[in-house]
FIKOLZA-1660 file (N, C-alpha, C; in steps of 0.1 Angstrom, whole numbers, plus 5000, padded with zeros to 4 digits):
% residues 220
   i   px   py   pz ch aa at
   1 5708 1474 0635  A  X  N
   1 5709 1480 0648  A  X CA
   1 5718 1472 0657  A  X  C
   2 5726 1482 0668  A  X  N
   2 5731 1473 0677  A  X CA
   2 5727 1472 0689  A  X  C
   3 5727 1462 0700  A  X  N
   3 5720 1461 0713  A  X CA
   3 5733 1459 0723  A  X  C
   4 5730 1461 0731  A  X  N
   4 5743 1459 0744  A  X CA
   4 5736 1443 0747  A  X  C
   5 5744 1435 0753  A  X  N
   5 5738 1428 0762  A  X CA
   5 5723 1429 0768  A  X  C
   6 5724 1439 0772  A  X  N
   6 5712 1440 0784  A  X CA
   6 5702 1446 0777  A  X  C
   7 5703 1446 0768  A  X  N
   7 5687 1454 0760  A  X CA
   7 5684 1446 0749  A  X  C
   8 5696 1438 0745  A  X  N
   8 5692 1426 0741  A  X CA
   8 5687 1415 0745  A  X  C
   9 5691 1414 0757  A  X  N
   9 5680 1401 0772  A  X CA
   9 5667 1407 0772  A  X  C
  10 5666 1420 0775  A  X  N
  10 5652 1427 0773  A  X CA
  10 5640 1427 0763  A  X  C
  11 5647 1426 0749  A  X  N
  11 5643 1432 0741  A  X CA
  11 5635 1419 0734  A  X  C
  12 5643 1403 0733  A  X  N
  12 5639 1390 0734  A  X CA
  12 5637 1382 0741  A  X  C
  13 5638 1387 0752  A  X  N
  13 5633 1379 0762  A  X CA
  13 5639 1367 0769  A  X  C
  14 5658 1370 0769  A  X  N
  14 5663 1360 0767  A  X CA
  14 5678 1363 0778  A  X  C
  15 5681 1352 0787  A  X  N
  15 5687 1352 0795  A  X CA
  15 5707 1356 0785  A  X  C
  16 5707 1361 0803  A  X  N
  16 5724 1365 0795  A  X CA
  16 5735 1356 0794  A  X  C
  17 5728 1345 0799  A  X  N
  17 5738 1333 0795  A  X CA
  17 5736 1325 0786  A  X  C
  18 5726 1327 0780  A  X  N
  18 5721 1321 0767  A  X CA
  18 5728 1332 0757  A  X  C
  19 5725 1342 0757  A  X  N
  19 5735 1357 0750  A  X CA
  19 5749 1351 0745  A  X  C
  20 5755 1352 0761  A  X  N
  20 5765 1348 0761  A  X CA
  20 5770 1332 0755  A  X  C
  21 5766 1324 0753  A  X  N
  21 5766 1314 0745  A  X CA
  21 5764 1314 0730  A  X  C
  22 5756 1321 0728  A  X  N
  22 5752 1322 0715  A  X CA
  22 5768 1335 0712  A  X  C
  23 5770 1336 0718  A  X  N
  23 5783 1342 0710  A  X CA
  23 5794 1341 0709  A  X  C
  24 5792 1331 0721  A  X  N
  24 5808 1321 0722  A  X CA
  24 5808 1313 0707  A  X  C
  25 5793 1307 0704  A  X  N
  25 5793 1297 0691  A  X CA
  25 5789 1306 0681  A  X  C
  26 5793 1317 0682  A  X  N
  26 5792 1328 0672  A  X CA
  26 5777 1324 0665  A  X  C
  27 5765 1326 0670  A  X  N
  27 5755 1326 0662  A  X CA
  27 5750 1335 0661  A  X  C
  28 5756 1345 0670  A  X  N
  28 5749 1360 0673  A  X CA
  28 5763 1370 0662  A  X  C
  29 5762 1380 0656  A  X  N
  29 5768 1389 0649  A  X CA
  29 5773 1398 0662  A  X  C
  30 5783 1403 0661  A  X  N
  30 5791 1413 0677  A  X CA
  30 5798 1417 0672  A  X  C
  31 5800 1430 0680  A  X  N
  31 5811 1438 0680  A  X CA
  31 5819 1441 0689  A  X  C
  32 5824 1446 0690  A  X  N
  32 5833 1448 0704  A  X CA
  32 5840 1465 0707  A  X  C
  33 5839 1476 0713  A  X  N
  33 5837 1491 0710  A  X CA
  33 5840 1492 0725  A  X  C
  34 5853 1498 0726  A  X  N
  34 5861 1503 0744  A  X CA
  34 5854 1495 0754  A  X  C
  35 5860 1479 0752  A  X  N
  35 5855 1471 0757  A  X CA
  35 5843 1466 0760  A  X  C
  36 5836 1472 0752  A  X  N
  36 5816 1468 0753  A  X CA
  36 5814 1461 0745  A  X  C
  37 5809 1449 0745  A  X  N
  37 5801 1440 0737  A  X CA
  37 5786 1445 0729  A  X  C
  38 5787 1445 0716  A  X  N
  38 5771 1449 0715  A  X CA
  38 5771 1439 0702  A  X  C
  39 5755 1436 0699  A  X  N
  39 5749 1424 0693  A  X CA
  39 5744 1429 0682  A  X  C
  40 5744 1427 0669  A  X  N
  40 5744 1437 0653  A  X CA
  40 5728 1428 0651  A  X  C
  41 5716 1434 0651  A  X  N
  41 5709 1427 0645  A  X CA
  41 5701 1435 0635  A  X  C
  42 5699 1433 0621  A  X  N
  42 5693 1441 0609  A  X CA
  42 5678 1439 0612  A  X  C
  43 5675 1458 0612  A  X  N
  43 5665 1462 0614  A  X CA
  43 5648 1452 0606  A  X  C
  44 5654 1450 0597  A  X  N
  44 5640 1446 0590  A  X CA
  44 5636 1429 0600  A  X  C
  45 5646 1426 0609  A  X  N
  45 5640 1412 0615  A  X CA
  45 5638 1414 0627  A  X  C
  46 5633 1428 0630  A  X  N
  46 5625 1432 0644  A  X CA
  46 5611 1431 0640  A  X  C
  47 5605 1427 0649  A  X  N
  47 5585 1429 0649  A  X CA
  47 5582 1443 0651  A  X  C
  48 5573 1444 0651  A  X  N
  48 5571 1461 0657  A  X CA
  48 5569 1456 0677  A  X  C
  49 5564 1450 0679  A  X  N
  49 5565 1451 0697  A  X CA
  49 5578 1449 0695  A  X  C
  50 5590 1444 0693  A  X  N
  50 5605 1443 0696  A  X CA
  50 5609 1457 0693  A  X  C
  51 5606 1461 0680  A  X  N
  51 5609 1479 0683  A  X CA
  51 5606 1487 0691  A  X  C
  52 5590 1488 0697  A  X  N
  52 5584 1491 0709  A  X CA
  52 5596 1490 0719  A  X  C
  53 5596 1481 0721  A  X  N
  53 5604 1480 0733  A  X CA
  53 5619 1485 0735  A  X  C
  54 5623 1481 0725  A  X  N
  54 5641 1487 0719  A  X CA
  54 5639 1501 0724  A  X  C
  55 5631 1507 0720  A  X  N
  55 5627 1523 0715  A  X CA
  55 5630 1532 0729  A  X  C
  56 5616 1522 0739  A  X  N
  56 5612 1525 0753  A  X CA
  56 5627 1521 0759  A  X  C
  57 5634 1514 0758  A  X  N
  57 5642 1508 0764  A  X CA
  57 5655 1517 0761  A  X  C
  58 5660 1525 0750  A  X  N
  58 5670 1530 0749  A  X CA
  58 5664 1547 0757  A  X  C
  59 5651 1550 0757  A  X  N
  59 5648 1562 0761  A  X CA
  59 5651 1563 0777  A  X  C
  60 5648 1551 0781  A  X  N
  60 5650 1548 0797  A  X CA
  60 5662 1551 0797  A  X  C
  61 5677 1548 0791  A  X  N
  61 5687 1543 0795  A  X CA
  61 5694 1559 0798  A  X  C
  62 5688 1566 0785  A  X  N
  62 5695 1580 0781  A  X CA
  62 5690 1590 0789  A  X  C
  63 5675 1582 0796  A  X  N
  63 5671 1596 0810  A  X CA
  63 5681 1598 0821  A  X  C
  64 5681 1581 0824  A  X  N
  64 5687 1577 0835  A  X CA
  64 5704 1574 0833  A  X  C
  65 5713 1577 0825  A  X  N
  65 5724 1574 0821  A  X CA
  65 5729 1585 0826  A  X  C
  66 5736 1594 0832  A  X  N
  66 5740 1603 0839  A  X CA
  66 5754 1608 0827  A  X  C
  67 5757 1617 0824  A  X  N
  67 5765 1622 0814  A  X CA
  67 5776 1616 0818  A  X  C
  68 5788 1615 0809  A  X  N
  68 5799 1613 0813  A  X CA
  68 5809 1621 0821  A  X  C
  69 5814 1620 0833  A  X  N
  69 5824 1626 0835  A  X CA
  69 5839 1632 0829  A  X  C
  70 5840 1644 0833  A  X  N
  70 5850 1647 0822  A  X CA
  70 5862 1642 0829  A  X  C
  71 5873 1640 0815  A  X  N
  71 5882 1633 0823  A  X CA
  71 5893 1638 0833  A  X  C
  72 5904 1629 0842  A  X  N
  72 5907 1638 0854  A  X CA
  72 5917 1637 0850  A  X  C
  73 5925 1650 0852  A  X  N
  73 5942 1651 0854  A  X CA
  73 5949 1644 0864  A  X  C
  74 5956 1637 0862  A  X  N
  74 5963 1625 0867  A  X CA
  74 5980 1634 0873  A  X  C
  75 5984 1634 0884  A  X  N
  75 5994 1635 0880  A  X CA
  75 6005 1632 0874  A  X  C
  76 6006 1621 0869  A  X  N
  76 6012 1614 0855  A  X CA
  76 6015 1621 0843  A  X  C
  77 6001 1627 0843  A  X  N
  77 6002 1637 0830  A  X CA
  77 6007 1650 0834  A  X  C
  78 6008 1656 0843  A  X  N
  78 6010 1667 0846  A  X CA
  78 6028 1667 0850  A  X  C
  79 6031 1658 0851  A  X  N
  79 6046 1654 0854  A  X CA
  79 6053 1650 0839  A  X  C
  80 6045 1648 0829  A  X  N
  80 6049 1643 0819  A  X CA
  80 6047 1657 0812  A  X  C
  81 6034 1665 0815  A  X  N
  81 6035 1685 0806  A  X CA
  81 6049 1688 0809  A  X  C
  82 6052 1685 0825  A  X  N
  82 6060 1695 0827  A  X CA
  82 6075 1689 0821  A  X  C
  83 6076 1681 0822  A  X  N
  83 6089 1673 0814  A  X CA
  83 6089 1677 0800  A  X  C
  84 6082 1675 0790  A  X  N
  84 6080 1680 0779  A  X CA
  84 6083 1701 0776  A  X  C
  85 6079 1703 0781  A  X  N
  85 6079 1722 0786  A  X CA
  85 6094 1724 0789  A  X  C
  86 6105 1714 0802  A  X  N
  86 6119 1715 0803  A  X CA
  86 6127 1714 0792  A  X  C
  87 6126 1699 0788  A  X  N
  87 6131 1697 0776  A  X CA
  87 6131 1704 0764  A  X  C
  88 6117 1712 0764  A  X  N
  88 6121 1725 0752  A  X CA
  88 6124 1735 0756  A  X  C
  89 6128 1742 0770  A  X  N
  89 6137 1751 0775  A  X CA
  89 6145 1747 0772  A  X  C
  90 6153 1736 0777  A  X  N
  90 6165 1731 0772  A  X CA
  90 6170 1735 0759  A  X  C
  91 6162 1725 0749  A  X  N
  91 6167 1727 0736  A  X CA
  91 6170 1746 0730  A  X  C
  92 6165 1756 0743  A  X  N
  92 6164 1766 0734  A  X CA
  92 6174 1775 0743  A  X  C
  93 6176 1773 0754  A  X  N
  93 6191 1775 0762  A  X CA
  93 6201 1771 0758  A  X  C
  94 6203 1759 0749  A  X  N
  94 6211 1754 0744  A  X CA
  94 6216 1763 0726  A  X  C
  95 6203 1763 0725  A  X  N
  95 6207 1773 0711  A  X CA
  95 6214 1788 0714  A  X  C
  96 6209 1793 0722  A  X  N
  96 6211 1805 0729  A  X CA
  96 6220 1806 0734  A  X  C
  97 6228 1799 0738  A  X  N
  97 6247 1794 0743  A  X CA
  97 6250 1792 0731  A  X  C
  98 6250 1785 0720  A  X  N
  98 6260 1786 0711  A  X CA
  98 6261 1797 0703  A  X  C
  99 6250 1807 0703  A  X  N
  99 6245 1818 0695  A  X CA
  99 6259 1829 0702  A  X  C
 100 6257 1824 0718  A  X  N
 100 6262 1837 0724  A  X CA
 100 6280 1834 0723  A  X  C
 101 6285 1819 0724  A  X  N
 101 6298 1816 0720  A  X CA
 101 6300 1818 0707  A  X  C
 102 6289 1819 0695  A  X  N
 102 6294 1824 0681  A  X CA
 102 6299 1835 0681  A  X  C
 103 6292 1845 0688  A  X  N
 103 6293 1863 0690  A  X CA
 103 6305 1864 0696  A  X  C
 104 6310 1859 0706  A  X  N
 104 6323 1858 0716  A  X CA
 104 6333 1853 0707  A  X  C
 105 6334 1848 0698  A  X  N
 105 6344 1842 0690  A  X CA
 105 6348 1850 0678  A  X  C
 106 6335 1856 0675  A  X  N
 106 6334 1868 0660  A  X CA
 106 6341 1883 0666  A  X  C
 107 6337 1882 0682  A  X  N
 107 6342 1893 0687  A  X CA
 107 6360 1896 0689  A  X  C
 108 6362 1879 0694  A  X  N
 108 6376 1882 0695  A  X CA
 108 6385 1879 0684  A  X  C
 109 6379 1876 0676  A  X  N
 109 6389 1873 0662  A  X CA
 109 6385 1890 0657  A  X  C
 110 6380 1898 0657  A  X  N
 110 6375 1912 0654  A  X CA
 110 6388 1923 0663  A  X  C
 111 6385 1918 0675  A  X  N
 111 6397 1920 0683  A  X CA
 111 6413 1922 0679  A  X  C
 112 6414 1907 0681  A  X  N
 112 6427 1908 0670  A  X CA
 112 6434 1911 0659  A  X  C
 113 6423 1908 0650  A  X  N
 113 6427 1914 0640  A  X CA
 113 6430 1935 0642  A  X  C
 114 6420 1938 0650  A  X  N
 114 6424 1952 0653  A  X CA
 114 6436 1955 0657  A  X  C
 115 6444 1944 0667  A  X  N
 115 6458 1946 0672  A  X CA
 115 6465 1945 0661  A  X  C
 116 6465 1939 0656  A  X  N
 116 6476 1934 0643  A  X CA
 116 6475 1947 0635  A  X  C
 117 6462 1948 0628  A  X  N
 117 6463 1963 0624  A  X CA
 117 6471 1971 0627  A  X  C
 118 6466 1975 0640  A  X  N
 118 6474 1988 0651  A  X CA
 118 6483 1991 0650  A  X  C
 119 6492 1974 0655  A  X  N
 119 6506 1973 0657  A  X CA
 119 6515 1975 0640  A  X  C
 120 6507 1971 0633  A  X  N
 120 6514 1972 0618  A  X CA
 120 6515 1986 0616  A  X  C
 121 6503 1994 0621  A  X  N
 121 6506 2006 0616  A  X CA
 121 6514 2020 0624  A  X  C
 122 6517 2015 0635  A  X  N
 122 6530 2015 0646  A  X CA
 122 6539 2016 0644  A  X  C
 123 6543 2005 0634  A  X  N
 123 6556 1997 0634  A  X CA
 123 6561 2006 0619  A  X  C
 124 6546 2010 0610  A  X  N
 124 6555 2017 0595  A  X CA
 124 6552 2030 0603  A  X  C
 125 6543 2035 0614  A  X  N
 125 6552 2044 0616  A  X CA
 125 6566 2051 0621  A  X  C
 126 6571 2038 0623  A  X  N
 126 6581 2039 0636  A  X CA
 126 6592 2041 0626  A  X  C
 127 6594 2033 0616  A  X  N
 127 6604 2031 0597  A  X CA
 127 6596 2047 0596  A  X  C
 128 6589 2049 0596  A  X  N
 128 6591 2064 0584  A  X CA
 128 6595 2075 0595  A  X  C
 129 6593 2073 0605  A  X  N
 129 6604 2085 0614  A  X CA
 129 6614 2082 0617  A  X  C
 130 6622 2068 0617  A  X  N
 130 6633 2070 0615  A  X CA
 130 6641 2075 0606  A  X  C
 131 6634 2069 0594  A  X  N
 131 6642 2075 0583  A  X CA
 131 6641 2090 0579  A  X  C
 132 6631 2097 0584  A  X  N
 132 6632 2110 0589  A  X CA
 132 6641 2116 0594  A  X  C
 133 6645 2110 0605  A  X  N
 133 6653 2115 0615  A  X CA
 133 6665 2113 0610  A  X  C
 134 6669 2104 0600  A  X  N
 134 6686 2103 0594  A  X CA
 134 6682 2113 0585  A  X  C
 135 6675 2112 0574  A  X  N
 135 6674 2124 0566  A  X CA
 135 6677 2136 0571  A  X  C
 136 6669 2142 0584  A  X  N
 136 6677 2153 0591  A  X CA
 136 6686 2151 0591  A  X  C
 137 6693 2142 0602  A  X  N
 137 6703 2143 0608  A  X CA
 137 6716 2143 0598  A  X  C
 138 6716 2136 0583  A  X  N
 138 6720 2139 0568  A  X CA
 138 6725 2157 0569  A  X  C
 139 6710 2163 0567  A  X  N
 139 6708 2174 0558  A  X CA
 139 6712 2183 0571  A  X  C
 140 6712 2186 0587  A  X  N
 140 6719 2190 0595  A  X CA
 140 6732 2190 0591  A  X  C
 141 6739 2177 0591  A  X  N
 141 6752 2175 0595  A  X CA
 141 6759 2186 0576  A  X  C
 142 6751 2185 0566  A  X  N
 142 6757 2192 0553  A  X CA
 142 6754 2206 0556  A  X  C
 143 6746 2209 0563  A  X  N
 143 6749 2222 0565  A  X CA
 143 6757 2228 0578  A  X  C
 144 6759 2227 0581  A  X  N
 144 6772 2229 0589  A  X CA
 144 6786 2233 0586  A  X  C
 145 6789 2245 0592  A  X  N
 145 6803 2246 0585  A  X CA
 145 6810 2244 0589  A  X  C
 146 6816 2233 0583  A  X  N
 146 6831 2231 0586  A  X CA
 146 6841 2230 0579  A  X  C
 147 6855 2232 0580  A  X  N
 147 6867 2237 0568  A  X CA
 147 6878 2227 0575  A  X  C
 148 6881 2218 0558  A  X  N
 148 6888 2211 0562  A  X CA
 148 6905 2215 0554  A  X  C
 149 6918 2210 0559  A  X  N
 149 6927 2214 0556  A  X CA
 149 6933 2209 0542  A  X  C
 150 6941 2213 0543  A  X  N
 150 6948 2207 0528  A  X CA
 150 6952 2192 0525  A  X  C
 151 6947 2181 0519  A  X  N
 151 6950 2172 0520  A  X CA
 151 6961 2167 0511  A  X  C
 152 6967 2156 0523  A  X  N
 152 6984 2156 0518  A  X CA
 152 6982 2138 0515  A  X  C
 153 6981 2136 0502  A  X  N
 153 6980 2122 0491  A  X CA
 153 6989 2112 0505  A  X  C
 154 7001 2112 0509  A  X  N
 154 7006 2103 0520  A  X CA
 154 7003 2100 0531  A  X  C
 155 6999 2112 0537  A  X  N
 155 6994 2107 0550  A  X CA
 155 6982 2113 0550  A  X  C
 156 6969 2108 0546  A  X  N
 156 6957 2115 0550  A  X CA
 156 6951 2110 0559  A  X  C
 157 6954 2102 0571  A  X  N
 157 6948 2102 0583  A  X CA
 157 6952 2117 0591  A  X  C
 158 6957 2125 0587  A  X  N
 158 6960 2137 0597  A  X CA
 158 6948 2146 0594  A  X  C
 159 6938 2145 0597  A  X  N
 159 6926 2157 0584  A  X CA
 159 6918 2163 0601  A  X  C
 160 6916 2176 0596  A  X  N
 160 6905 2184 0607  A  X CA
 160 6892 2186 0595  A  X  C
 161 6880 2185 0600  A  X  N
 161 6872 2192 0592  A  X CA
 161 6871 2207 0596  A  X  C
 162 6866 2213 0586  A  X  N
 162 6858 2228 0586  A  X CA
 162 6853 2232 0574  A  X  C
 163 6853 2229 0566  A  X  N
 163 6844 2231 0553  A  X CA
 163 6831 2223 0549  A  X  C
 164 6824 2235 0540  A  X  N
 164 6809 2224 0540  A  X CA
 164 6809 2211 0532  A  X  C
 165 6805 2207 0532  A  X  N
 165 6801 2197 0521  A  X CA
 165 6809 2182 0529  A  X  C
 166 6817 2181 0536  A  X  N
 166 6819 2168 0543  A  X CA
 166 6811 2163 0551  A  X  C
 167 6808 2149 0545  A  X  N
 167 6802 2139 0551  A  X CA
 167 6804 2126 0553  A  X  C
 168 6800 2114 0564  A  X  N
 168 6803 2102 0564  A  X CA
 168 6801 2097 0553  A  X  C
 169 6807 2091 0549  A  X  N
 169 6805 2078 0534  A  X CA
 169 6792 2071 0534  A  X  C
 170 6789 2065 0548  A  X  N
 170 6779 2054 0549  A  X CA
 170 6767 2064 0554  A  X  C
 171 6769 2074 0558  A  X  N
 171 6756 2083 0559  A  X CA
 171 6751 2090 0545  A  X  C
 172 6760 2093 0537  A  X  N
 172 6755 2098 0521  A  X CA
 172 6749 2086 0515  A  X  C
 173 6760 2074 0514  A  X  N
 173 6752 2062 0509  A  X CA
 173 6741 2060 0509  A  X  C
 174 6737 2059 0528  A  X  N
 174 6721 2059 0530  A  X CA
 174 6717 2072 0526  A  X  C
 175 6716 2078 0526  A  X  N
 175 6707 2090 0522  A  X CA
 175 6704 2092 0507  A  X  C
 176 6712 2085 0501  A  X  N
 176 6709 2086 0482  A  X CA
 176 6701 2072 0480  A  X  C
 177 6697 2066 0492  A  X  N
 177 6694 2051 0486  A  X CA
 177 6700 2036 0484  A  X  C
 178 6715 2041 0482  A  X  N
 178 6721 2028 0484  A  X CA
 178 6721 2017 0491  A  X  C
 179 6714 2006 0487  A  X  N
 179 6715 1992 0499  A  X CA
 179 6727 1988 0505  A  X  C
 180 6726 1979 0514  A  X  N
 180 6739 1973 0522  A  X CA
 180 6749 1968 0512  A  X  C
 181 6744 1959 0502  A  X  N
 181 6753 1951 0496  A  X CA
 181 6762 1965 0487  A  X  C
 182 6755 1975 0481  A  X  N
 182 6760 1982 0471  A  X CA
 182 6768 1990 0483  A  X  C
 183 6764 1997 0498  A  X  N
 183 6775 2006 0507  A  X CA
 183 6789 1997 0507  A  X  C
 184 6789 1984 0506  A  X  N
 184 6801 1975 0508  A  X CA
 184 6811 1974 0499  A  X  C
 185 6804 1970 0488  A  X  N
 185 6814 1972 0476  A  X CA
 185 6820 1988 0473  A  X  C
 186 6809 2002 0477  A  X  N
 186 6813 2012 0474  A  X CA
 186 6831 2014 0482  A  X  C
 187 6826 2007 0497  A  X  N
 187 6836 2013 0507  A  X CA
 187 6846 2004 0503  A  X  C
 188 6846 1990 0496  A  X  N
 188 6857 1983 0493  A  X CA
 188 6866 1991 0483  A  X  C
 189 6855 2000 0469  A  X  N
 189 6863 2008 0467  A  X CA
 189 6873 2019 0469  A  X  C
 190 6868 2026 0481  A  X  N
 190 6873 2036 0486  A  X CA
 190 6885 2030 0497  A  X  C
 191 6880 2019 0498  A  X  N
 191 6898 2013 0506  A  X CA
 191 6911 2012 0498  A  X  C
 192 6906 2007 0486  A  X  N
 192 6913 1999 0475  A  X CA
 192 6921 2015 0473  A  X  C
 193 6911 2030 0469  A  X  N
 193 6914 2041 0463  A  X CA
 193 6925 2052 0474  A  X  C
 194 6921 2046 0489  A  X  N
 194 6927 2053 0495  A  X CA
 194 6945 2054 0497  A  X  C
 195 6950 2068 0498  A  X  N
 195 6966 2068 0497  A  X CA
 195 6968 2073 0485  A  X  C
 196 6961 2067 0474  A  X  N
 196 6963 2073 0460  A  X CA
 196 6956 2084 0454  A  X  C
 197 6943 2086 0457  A  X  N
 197 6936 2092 0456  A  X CA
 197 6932 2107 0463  A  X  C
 198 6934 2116 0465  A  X  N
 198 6936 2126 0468  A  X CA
 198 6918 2130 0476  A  X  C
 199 6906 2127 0470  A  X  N
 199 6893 2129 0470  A  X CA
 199 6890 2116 0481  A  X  C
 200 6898 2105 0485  A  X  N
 200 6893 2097 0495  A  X CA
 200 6897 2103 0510  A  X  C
 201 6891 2105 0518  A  X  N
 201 6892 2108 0527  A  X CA
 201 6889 2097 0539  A  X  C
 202 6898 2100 0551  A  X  N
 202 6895 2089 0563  A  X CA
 202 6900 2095 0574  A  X  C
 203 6889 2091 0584  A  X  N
 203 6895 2098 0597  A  X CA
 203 6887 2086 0611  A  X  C
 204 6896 2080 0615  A  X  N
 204 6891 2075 0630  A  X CA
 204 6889 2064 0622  A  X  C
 205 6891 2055 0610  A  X  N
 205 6886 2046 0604  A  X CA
 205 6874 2047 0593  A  X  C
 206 6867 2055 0593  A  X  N
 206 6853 2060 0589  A  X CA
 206 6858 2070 0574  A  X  C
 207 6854 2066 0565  A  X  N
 207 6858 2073 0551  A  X CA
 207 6845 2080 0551  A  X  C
 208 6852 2094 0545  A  X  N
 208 6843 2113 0540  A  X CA
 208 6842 2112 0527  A  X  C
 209 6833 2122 0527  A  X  N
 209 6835 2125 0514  A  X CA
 209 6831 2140 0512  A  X  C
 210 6834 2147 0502  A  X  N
 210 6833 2164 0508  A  X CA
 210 6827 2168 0490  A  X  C
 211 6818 2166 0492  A  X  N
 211 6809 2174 0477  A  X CA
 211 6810 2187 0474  A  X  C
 212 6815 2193 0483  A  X  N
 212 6817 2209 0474  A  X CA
 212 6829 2204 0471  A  X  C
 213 6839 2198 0469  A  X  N
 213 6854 2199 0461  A  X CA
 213 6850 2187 0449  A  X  C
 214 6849 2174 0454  A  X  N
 214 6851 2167 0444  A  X CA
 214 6838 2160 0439  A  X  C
 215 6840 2153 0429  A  X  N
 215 6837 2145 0422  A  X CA
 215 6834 2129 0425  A  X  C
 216 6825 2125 0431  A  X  N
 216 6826 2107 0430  A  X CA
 216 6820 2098 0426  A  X  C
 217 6816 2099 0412  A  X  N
 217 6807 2093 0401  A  X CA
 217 6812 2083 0400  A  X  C
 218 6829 2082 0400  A  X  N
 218 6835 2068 0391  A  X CA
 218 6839 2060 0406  A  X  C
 219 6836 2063 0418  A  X  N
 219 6837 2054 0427  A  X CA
 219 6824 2051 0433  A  X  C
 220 6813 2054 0432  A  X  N
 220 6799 2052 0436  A  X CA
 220 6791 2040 0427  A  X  C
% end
């Protein structure tokens, strides 16, 4: 059993500075429990009146001992809830901003890439109508009638068109497919051929060629 101080003076009949001594020279067994001292003594070396009394003595304490008060909110603690409560707003405003700058970044890379698209598909459309438009402007100009005069091997800068089938050199070129490098060497041909050649034509600087008369497999 354990006794407090004071129900131990009671209980032996024995002052509390004698208590207190005897446990300074450790003769007494103690404990020590949210700063209360209490005194361990084994039940079998009580008398029965020392029980008696123990008994009466703890009944008294527990009539008259008034419950404990519950404990009081401090503002300490209530400044310390509320600090704890900001700081995990914090932490979750903070997630919530980087969530919303991930989406803002997914967004405008999404963006861009849409322009790039766009403009790429812009741009092959803008190549396939031009090359449209020379195709026309090709298949226009071959039909058209125009007749050209008799050509004279010495002087063939004197030429009128009027017959069908005349066309620029570098406009048929393009129009069959021929690349830059291959239009250059063709027209180097046709310089080299001109004067001698009866089928080379030139007018204004600009070499013809007229497919309803001739033939130009072996200069192409």
């Amino acid at each position: 059993m354990r006794f407090s101080i004071d129900d131990y003076a009671k209980t032996f009949k024995m002052s509390k500075e004698m208590i207190h001594n005897k446990i300074r020279t450790k003769r007494l067994n103690y404990i020590i429990e949210a700063g209360v001292t209490y005194i361990i003594v084994p039940r079998s070396s009580l008398d029965d009146e020392s029980k008696r009394s123990l008994l009466e003595a703890q009944k008294t304490k527990a009539a008259t001992t008034p419950p404990p008060a519950p404990a009081k909110t401090s503002i300490g603690m209530v400044i310390s809830l509320y600090q704890k409560e900001n700081h995990h707003l914090k932490l979750k405003i903070k997630e919530l901003e980087a969530k919303i700058d991930s989406l803002i970044h997914d967004k405008e890379q999404m963006l861009i890439a849409e322009r790039y698209r766009i403009e790429e598909i812009y741009t092959a459309k803008d190549e396939q109508l031009k090359s449209i438009l020379e195709v026309l402007s090709t298949k226009l100009m071959l039909s058209q009638n125009t007749t050209v005069h008799d050509v004279v091997a010495t002087q063939p800068q004197n030429l009128s068109f009027a017959s069908s089938g005349v066309i620029e050199l570098k406009r048929y070129l393009k129009f069959i497919g021929i690349g830059s490098e291959g239009r250059k060497n063709i027209r180097n041909r046709f310089s080299q051929a001109y004067g001698s050649d009866i089928r080379v034509i030139q007018k204004e600087g600009e070499f013809y060629v007229d497919l309803s008369k001739y033939d130009y497999t072996d200069l192409l």
